[in-house]
NUVOFI-12062 format. One record per residue: residue in one letter; x, y, z of N, C-alpha, C in turn. Coordinates in pm, whole numbers, padded with zeros to 5 digits, always signed. Layout:
REM residues N
aXYZXYZXYZ...
This chain:
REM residues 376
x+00084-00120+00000+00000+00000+00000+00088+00126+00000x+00040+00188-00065+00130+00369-00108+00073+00492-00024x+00105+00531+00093+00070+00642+00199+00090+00784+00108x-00047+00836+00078-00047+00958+00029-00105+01057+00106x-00046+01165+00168-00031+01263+00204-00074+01359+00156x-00233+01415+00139-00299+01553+00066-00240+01653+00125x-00163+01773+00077-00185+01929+00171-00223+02003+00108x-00356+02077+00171-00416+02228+00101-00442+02327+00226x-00418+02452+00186-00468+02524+00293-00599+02489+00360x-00686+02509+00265-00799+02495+00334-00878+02399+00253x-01051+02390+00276-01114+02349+00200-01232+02393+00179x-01234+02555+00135-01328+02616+00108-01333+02581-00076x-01471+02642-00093-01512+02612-00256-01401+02712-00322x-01318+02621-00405-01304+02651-00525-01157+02508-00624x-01150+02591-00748-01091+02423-00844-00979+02391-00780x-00904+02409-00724-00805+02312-00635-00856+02201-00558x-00920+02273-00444-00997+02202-00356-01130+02112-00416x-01163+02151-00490-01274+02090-00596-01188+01923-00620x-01115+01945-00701-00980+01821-00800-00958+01781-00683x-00881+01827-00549-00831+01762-00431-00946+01639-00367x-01077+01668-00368-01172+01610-00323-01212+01492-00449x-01233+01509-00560-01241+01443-00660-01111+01296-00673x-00973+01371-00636-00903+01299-00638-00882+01176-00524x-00941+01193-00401-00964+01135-00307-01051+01039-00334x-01199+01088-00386-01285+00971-00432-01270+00920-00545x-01150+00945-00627-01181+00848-00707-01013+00764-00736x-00916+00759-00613-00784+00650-00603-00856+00555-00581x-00809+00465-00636-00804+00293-00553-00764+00259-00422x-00822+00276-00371-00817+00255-00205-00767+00118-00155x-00764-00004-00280-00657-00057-00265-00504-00040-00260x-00465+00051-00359-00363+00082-00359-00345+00217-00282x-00374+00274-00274-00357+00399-00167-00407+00417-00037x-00348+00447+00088-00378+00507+00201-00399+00668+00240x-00505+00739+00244-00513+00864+00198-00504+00939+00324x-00438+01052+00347-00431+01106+00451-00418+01259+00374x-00559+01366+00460-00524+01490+00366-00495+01611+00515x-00429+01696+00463-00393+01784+00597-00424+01904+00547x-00522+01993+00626-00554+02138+00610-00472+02239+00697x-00428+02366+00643-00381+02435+00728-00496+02471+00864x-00606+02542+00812-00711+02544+00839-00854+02460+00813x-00898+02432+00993-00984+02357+00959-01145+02413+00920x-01155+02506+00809-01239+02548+00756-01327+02496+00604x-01437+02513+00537-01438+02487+00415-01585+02358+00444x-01649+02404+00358-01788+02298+00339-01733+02125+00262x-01605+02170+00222-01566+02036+00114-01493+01898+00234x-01466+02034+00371-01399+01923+00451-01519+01790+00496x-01651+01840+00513-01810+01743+00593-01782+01612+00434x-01776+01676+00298-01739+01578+00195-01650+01500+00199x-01532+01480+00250-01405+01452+00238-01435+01327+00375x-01480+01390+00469-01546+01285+00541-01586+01197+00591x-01700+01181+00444-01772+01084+00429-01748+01025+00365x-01592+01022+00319-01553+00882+00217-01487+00805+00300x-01498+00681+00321-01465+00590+00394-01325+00505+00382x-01244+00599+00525-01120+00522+00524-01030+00654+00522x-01095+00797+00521-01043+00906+00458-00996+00968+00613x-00831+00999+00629-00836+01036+00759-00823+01215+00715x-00863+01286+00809-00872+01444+00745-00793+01481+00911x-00700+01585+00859-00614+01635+00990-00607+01785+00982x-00625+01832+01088-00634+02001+01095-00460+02028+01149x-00431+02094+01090-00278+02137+01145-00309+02310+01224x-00385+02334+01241-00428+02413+01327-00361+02552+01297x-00308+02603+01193-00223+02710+01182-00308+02844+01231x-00267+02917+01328-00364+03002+01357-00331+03157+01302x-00318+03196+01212-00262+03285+01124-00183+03316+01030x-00136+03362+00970-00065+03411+00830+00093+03389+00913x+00113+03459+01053+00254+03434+01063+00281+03326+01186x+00186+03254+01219+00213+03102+01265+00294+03063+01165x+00392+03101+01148+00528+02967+01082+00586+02861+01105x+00694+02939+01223+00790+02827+01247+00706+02756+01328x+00621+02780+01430+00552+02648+01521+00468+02553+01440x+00421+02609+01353+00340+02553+01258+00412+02419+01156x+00525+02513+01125+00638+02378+01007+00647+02287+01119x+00716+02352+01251+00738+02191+01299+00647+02106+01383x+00518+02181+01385+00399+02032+01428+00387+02011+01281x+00368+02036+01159+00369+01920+01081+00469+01852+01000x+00647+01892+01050+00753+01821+01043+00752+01678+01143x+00703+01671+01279+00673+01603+01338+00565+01507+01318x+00444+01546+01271+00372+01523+01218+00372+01373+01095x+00460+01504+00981+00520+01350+00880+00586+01211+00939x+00706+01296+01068+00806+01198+01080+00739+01081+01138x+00598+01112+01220+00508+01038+01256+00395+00893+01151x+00374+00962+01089+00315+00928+00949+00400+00878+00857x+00494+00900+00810+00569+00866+00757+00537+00867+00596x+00437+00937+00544+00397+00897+00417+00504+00879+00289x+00441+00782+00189+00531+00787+00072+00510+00873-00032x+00439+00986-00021+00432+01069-00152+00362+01156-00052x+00417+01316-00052+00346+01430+00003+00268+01531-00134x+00190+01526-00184+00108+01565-00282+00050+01727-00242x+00057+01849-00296+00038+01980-00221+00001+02035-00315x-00086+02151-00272-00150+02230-00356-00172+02388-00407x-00114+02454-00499-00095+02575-00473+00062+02645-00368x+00103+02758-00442+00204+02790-00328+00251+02775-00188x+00161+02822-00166+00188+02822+00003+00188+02687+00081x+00095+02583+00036+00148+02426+00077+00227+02418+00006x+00284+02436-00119+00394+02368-00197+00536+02442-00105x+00547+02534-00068+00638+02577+00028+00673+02497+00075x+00534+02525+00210+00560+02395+00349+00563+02271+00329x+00542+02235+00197+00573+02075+00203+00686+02086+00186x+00730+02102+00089+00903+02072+00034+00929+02082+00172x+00955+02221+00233+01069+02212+00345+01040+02069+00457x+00907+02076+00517+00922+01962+00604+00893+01874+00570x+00868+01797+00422+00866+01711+00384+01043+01652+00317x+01126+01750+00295+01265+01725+00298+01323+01685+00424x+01291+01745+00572+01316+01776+00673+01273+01622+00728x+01150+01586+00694+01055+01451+00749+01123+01318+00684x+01258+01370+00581+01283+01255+00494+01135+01179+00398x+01069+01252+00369+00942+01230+00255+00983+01130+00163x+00994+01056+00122+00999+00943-00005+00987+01092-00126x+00868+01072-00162+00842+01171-00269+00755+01253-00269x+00830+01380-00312+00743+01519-00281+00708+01562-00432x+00561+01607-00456+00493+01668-00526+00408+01790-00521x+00407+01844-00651+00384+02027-00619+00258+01999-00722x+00130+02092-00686+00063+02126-00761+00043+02249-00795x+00083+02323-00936+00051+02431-00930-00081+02460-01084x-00146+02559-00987-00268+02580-01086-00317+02701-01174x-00239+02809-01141-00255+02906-01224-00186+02926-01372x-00210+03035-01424-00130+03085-01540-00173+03238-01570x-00012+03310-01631+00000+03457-01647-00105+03522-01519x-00016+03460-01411-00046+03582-01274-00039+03725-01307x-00091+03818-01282-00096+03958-01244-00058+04010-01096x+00072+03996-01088+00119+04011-00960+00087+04110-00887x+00092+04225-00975+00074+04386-00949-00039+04403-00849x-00122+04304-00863-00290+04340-00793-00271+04250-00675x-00204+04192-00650-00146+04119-00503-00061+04161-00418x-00028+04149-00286+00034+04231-00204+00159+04133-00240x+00260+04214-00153+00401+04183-00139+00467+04045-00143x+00407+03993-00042+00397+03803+00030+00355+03751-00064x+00293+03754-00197+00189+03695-00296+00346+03675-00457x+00418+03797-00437+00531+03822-00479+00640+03731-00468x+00706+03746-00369+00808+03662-00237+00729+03548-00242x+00605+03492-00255+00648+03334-00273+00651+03274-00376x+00574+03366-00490+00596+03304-00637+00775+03293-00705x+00847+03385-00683+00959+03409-00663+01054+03262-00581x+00985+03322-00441+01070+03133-00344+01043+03026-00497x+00918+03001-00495+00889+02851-00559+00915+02877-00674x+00992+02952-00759+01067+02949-00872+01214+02932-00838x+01266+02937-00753+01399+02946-00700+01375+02746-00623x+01279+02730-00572+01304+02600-00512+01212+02505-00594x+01168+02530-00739+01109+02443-00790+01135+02309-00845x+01295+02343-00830+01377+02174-00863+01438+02091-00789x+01367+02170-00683+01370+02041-00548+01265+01917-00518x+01132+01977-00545+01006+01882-00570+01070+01779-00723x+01031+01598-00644+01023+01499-00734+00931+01518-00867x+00846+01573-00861+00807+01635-00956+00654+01752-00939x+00628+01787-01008+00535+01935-01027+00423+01889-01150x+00310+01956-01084+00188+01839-01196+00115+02022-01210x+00098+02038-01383+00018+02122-01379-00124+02095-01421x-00213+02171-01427-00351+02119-01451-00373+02218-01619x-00265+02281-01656-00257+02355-01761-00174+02356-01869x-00167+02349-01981-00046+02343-02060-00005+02550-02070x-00061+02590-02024-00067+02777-02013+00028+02797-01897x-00066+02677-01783+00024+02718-01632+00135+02670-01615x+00146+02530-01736+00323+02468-01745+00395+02605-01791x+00352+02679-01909+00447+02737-01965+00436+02877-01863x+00361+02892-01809+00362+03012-01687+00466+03042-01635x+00467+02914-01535+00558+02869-01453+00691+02869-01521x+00728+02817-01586+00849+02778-01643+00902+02916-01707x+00796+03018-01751+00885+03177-01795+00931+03233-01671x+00827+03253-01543+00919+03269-01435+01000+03215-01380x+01054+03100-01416+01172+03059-01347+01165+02915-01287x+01070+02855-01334+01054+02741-01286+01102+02613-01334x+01207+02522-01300+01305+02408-01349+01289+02311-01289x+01225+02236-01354+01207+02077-01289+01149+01975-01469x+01273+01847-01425+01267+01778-01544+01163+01688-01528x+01059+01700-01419+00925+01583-01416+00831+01739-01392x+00797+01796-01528+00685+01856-01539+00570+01810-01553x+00442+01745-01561+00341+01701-01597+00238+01826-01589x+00144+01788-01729+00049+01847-01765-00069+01706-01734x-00204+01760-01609-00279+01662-01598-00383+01711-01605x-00507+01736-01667-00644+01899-01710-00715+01813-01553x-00778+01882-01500-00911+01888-01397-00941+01762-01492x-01054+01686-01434-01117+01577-01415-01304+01617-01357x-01399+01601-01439-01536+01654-01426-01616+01497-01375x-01650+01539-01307-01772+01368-01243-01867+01417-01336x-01876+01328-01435-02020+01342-01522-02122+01292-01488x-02140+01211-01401-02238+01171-01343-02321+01241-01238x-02187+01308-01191-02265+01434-01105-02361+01525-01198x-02229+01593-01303-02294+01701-01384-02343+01661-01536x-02478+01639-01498-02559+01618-01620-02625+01679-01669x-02733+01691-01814-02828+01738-01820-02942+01662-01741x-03047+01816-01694-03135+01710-01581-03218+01949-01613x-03302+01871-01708-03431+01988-01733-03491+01980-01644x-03531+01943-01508-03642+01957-01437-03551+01990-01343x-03449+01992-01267-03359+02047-01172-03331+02211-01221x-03330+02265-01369-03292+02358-01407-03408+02432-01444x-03547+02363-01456-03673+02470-01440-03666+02496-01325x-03661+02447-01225-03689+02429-01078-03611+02530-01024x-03494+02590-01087-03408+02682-00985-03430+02779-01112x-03479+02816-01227-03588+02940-01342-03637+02967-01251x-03767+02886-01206-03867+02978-01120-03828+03053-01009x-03767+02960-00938-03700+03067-00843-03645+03158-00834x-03594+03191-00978-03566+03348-01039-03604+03384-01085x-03712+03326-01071-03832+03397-01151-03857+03403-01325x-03760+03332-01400-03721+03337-01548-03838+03242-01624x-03852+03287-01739-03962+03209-01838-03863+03141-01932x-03961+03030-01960-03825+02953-02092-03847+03041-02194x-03905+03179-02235-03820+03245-02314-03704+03303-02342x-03644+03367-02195-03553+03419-02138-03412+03363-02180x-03322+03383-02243-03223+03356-02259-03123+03416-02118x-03085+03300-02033-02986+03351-01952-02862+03288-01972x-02725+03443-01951-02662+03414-01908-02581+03391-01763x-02454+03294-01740-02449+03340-01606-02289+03292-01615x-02283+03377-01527-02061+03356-01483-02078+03310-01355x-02001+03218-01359-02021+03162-01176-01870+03147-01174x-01811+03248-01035-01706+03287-01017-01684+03343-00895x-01596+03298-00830-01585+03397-00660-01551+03546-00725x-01557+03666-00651-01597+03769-00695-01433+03822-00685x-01354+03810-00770-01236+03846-00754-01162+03915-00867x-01054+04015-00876-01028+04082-01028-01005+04016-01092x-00910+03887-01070-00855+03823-01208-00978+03756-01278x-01124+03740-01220-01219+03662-01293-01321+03743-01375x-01269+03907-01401-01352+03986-01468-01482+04028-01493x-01496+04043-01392-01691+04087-01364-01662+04262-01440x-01626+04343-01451-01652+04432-01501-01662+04379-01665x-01577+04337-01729-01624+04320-01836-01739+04233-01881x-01766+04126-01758-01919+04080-01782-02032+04183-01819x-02028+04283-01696-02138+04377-01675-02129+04467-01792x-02047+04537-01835-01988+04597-01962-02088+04511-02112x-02026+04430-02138-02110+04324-02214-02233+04299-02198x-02251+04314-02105-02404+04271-02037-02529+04415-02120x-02454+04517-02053-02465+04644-02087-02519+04624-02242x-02443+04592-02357-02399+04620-02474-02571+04497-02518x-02553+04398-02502-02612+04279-02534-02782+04305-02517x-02842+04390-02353-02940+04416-02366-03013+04571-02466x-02905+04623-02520-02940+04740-02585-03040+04692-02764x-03012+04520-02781-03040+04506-02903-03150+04356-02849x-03156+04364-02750-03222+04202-02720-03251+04244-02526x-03431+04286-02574-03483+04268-02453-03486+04140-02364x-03473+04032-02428-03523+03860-02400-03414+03807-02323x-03322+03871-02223-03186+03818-02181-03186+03839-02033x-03143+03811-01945-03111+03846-01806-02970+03769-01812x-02918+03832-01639-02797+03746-01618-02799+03688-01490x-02672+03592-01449-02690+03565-01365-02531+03597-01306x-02525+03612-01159-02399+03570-01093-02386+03505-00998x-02288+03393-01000-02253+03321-00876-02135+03326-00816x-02174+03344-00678-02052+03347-00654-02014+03458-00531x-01932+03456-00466-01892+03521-00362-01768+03580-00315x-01769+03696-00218-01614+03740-00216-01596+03890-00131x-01499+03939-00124-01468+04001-00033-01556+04113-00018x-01619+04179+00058-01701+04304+00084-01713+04438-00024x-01589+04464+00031-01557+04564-00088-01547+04579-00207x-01546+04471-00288-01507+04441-00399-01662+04453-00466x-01712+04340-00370-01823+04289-00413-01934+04454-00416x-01927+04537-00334-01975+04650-00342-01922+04722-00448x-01807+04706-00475-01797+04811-00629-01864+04723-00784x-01902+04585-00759-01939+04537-00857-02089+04537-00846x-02169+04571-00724-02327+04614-00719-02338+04787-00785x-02216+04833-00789-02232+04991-00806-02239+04989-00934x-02089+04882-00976-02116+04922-01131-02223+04885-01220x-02278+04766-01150-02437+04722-01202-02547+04826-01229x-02529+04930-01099-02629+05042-01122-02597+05082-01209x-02505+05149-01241-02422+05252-01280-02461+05235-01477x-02436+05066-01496-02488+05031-01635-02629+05020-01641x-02678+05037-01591-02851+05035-01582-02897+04883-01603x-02845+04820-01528-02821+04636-01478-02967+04586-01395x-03000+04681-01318-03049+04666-01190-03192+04549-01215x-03222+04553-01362-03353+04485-01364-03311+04330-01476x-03169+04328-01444-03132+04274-01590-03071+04130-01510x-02983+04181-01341-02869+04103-01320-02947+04002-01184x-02903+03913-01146-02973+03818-01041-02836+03759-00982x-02824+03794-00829-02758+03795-00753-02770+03667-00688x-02685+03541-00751-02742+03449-00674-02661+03363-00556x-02512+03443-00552-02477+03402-00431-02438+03271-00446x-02380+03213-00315-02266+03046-00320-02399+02966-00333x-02385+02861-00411-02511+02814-00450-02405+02662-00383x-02472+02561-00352-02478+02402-00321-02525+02313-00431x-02668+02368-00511-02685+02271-00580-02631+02342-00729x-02515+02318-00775-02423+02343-00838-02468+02280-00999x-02477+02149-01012-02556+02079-01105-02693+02130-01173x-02779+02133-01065-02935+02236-01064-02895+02395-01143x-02796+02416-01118-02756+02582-01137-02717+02579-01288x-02639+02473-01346-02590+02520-01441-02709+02513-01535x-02810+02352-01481-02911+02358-01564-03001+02449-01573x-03034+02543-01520-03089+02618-01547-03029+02762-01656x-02927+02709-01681-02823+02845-01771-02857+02830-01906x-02865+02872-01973-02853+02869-02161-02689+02863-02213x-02666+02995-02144-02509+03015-02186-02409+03020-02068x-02305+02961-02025-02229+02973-01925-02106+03052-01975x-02036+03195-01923-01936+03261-01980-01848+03234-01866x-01740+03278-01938-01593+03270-01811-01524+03400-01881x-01515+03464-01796-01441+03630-01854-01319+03667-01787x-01245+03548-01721-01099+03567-01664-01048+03656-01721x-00956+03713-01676-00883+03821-01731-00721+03743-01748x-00701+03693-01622-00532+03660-01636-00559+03521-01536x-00483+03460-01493-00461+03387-01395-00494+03236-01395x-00595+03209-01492-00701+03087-01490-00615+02959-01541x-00578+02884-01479-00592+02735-01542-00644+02676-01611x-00698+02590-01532-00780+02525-01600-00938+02511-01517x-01034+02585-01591-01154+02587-01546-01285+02555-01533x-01305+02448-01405-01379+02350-01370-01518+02370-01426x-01507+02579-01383-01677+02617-01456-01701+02595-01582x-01602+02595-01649-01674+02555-01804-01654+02441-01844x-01573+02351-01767-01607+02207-01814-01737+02099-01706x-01793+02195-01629-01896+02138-01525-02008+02148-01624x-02038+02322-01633-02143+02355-01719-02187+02264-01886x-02034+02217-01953-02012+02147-02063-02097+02005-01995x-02015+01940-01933-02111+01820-01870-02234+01835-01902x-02298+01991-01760-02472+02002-01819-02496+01996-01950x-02414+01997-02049-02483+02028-02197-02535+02209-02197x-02426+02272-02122-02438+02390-02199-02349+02500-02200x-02346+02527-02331-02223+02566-02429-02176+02664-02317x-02049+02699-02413-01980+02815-02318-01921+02950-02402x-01948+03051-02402-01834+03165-02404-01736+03195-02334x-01555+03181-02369-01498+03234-02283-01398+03305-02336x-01351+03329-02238-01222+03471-02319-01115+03357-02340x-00970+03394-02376-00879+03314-02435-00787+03350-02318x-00863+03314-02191-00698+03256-02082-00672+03106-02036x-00582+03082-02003-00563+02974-01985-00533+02852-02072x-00621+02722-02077-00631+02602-02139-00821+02626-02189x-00844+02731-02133-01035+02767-02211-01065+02726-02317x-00951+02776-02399-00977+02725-02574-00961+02580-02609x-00855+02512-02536-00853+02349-02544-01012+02289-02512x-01023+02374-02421-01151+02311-02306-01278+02343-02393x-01324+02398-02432-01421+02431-02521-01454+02398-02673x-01322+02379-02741-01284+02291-02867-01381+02390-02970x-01448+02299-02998-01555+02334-03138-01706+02388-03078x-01738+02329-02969-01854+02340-02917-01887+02505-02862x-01748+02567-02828-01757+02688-02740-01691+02855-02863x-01760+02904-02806-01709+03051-02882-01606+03114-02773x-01468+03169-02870-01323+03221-02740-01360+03345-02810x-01334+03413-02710-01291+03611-02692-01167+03627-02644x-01132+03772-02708-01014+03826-02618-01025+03860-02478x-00972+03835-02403-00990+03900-02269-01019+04066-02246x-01085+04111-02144-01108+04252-02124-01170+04320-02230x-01258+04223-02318-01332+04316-02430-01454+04306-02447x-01543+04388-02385-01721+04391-02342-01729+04324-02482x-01730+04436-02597-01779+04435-02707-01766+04259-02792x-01646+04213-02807-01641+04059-02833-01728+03982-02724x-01697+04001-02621-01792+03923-02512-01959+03929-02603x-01993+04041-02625-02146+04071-02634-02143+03994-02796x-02034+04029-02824-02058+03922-03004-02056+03796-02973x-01962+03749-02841-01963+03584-02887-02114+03521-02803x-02193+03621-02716-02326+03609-02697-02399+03570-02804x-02410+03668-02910-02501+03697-02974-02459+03568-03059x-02377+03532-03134-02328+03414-03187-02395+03253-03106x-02378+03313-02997-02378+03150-02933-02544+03122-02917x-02602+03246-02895-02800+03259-02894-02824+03201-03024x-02730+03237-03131-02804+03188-03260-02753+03050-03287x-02646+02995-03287-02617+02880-03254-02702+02800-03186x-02749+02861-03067-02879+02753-02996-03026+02747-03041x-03047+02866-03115-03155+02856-03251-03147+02788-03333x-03045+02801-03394-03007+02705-03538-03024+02523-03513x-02932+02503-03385-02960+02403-03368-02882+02318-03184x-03016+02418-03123-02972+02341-02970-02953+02239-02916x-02969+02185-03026-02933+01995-02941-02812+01995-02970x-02806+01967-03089-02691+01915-03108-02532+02034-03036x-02585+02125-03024-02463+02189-02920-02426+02116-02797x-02545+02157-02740-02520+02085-02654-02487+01963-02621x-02546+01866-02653-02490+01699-02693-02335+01739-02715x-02299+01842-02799-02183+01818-02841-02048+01831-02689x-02111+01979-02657-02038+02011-02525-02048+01895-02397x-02150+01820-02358-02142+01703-02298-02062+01590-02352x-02067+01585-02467-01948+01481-02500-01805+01518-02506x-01746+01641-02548-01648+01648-02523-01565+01635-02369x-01631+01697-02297-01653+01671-02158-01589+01500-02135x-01718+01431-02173-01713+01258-02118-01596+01222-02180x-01557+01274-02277-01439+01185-02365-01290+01206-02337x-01305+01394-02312-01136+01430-02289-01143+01477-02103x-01212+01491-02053-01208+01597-01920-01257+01501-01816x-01318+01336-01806-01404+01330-01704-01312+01267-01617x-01314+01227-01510-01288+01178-01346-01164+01089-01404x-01288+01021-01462-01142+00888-01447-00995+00889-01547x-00995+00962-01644-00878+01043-01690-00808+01052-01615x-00864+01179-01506-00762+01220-01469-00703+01151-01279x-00758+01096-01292-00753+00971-01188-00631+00908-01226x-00679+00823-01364-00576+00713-01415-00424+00802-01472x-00420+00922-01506-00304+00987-01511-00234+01032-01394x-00318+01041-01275-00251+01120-01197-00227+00999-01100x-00279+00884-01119-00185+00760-01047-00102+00710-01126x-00037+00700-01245+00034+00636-01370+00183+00758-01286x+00171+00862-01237+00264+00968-01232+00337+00900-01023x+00207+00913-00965+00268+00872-00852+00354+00729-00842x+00286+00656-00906+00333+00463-00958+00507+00536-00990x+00487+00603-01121+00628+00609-01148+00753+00669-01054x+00665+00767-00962+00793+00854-00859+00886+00699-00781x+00754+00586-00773+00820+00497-00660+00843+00346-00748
């Protein structure tokens, strides 16, 4: 049996933690012993993680940003205790603390996950700087580094990142979770009150700059000036302030009767079905993104801008934009409405199959154990 060692900060909603949980339920529990460690014991995904049987979940209790050194060494102690054969981490700041006390713990084999691409550093504080920097300077110390992007491989690697076991492995979608299912997606219409005339769109996105809600609303703007028959939607949540300059700018475009505020939603599946069009308007930063290959599952199409692996992810089925441009945004709308006129089945069918064929679970299951098999 192979002792694998999860570390993520936390396990609040979003695609790290999403894949981290996915990846748990779907190893061979013959062959693996799963042990996952949170900095913090926060996050709705931890009650999931749970309830898979055999799954031990450990709080390392870090009680702030500069809990460090007490922190590395309860979970240097920790490992030496455990002893696992592969420490598996997620994002910077575990990829830090693993390497060091997983070097320190004598680790068998250490692994980095990193998930972004073309960061915008500028809009992050200092510390956000200083560690992208560290983990370009200590990136060829990890046995190897798994990206979820062929954007975020080459990201990484312009800043400075050197390691000869790069892997490119895309997110992994439970299609079984995310299906088409029309009566889950009237069911959450009414509740917004929408008619199946209504063409909606919706961005479901924590409310943050790199995921471009101004140019949603912008677009949004542009799209109802020629087509009364549209509303939007947003999902999604995020810091106070932010989130208040993106209710202002709603006014501000004359939104107020157009946009539907729908907040961290649970039934996630239900949500997409109820969408026509699902957009992703990243600006910089995005990987690889779970929202448009979840929504693809539902069978429905996507608009997105051209960051990341989006354009892989969308293929033939999806219309790409430039980033930061209302006006393309509102064209690849108007394109994709007539597309679902011309002929809505078969879009959709199409976007669910690409989904099942290149993106679902067990892909990326069977790649991302073919990679640990080989470290040992």
């Amino acid at each position: 049996m192979i002792h694998l060692f999860l570390l993520i900060r936390s396990l609040n909603v979003g695609g790290a933690e999403r894949q981290l949980v996915e990846l748990v339920k779907g190893l061979d529990k013959n062959i693996f012993i799963i042990t996952v460690g949170v900095f913090y014991h926060e996050g709705p995904l931890i009650e999931e993680i749970k309830d898979i049987h055999g799954i031990n979940v450990i709080s390392l209790n870090k009680r702030g940003r500069w809990d460090i050194i007490r922190f590395v060494f309860r979970f240097i102690k920790l490992l030496i205790t455990l002893q696992p054969d592969i420490l598996y981490s997620f994002l910077p700041d575990a990829n830090l603390v693993g390497l060091i006390s997983g070097k320190i713990a004598r680790v068998k084999q250490i692994v980095w996950g990193v998930r972004a691409s073309n960061m915008d550093t500028s809009r992050y504080g200092w510390l956000v700087r200083v560690s992208l920097r560290l983990s370009a300077f200590l990136s060829r110390f990890p046995d190897a580094i798994i990206a979820n992007s062929y954007v975020g491989r080459s990201f990484h690697e312009s800043i400075g990142y050197s390691n000869k076991r790069f892997y490119v492995i895309h997110n992994g979608i439970n299609a079984e979770r995310f299906k088409p299912d029309r009566n889950t997606g009237t069911r959450v219409r009414a509740e917004w009150g929408i008619d199946k005339k209504t063409v909606l769109i919706g961005i479901v996105a924590r409310m943050d700059p790199m995921k471009g809600h101004p140019t949603f609303f912008k677009a949004a703007q542009n799209l109802i000036q020629r087509h009364n028959d549209v509303c939007f939607v947003c999902v999604g949540d995020g810091p106070v302030d932010y989130k208040e300059k993106l209710y202002l700018l709603s006014e501000e475009l004359g939104l107020r009767d157009f946009v539907i505020w729908a907040g961290l939603r649970s039934d996630m599946p239900a949500m997409y079905n109820a969408l026509d069009i699902v957009t992703s308007t990243s600006s910089y930063g995005e990987g690889f993104s779970n929202v448009i290959a979840e929504a693809m599952a539902c069978g429905v199409p996507c608009v997105v801008t051209d960051v990341g692996d989006s354009t892989i992810i969308v293929g033939e089925t999806g219309i790409v934009v430039p980033p930061k441009d209302p006006q393309a945004l509102a064209d690849g709308w108007r394109s994709m409405m007539k597309r679902l006129n011309d002929k809505s089945y078969s879009i959709k069918e199409m976007a669910r199959a690409r989904i099942v064929s290149h993106y679902n679970r067990e892909i990326f299951i069977q790649k991302t154990t073919k990679v640990f098999l080989s470290l040992l």
